[in-house]
N, C-alpha and C positions, 0 to 999 in steps of 0.2 A: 588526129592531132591538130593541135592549133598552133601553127606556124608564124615565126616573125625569120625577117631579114632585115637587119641591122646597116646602116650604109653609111658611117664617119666618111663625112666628106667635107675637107678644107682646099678652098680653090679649085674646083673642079667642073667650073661651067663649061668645059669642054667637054665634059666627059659622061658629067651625071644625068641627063637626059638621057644618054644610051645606053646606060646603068639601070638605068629603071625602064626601058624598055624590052633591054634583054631580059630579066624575069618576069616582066608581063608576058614575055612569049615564050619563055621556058621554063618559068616555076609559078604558073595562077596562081597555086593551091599556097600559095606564101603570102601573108600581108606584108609590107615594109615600110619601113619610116627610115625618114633620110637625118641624119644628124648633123646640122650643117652648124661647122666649130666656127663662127665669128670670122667667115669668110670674107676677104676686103674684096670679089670681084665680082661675077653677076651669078654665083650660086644661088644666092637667094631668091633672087630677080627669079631665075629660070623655074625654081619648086615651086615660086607662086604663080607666074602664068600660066604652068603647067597643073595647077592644081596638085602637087604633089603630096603624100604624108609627110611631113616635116618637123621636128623639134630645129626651132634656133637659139644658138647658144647664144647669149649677152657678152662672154667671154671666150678666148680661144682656151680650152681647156688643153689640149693634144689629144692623140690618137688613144689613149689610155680613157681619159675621162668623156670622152664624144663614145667611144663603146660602151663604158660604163652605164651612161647616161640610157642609152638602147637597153641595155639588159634592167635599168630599174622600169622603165616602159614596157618592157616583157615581163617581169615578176608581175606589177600593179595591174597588168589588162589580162594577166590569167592564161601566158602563153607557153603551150608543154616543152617545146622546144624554141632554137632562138640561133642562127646563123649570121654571122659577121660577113660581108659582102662589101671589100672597098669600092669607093665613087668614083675611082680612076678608070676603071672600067676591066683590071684585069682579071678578076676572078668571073667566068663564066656560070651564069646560074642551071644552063642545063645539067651540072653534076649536082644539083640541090636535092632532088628527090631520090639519089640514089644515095646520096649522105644522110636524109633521114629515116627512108628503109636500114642502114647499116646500123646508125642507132640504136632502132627498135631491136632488130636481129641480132645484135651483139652485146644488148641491153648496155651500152657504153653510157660513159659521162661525157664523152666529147667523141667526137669524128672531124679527123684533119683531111683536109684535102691537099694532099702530097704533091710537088713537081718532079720529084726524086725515086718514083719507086718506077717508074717505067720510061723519066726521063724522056715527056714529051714538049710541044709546047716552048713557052718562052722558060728560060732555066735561069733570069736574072745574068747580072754581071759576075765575071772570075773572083772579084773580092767579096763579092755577097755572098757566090757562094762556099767560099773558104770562110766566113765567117758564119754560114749554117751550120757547116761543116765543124766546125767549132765547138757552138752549140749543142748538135746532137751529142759529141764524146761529151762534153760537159755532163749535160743531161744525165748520159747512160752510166759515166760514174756515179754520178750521184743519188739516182735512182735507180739502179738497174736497169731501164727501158731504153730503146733504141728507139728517136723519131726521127724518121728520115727527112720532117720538114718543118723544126720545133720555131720556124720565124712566119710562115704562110698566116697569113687574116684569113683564111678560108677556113671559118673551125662552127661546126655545128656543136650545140651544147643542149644537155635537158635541162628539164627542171628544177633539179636541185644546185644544178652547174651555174644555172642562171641566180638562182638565190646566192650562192657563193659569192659568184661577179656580179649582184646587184650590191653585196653590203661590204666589197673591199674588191679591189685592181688595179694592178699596177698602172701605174702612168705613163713610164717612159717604155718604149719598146716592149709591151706587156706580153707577147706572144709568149717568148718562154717560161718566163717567171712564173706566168699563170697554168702554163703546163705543169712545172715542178712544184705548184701548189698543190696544183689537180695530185696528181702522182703519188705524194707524201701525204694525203690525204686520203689514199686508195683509192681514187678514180680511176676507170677504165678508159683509157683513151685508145682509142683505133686508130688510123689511116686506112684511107684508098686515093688509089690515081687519077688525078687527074692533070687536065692540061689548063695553064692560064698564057693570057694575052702580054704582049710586049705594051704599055701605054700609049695613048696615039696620040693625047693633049696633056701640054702641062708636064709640070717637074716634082718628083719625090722632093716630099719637106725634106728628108734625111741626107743631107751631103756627108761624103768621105771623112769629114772632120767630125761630124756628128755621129757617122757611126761607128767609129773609134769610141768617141764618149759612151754611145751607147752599151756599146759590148760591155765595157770595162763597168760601168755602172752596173747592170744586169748580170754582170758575172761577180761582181761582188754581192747585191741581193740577192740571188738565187744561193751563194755559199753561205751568206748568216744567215738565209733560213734553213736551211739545212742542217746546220749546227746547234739553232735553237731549236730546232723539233726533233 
């Protein structure tokens, strides 16, 4: 299989350096390009001394269109698979090759990497996770399926998954929405466990106020699609 890792990264010169070393030493078999969204501090700086693969955006698009961007770079270079990997440094890449063995094995459309099924690891803040929590019942009404971590960026996709989220994706907080696309489309989505990191540089764009907005935003798209399909 021909492997991408995907890596939206805004503001994260603390971080993205140790982002892209951790899969150099625990997922070779992966190429990745870094998405850097019209960072104002030394992101850029650091990909180019460092030689790194890099798309730079002219504009801040957000966390929706900086992935987006990776999966049309994954359609166009001819990649079977395509795993999102944020720059902050929480998502660990030694669970990457056991997400794409689950893949092939389970011939899925997507593979999450769960904080929730064995509850290891960092498990985020009390309101995040009432607001995943959230999510999944949403979710599981509206499509029957239970995910026990429908906000994780840790999400392996093939190739048809990738064509999907190369020609539409949401923008604002995509995670879910793009599950209950997947879903109502009869995609196979999996989970397995895994552990992610607390961040050790730098701040979530998403403040408390924002993801109020978010929810309410994404829980209204996610009900008009659902009603138009």
């Amino acid at each position: 299989m021909k492997k991408l890792i995907i890596i939206p990264a805004y503001n994260e010169e603390g971080n993205i350096e140790r982002t892209v070393n951790n899969i150099k030493e625990n997922a070779p078999e992966f190429d990745y390009v870094i998405i850097n969204d019209c960072s104002t501090d030394n992101t850029l700086k650091i990909c180019r001394e460092n030689a790194f693969n890099f798309i730079n955006l002219p504009v801040n698009l957000g966390i929706g269109g900086a992935v987006q961007t990776g999966y049309i770079y994954a359609r166009d270079n001819g990649y079977d698979c395509a795993v999102q990997v944020d720059g902050d440094g929480q998502h660990d890449a030694a669970f990457l090759n056991e997400m794409a063995d689950t893949l092939l094995r389970e011939n899925a459309d997507m593979v999450i990497g769960s904080r929730f099924i064995k509850m290891e690891g960092f498990q985020s803040s009390a309101m995040r996770r009432l607001g995943i929590k959230y999510f999944t019942n949403l979710i599981k009404g509206i499509t029957g399926a239970t995910v026990t971590d429908p906000t994780s960026g840790l999400r392996l996709i093939n190739r048809r998954t990738i064509e999907m989220f190369a020609a539409y994706y949401p923008t604002d907080y995509p995670e879910p929405d793009s599950v209950v696309t997947l879903l109502k489309k009869k995609g196979k989505v999996v989970e397995i466990p895994v552990m992610m990191k607390e961040r050790e540089s730098g701040k979530s764009s998403i403040s408390p106020l924002k993801s109020v907005y978010y929810m309410v935003k994404v829980s209204l798209a996610i009900l008009l699609e659902s009603v138009a399909k």
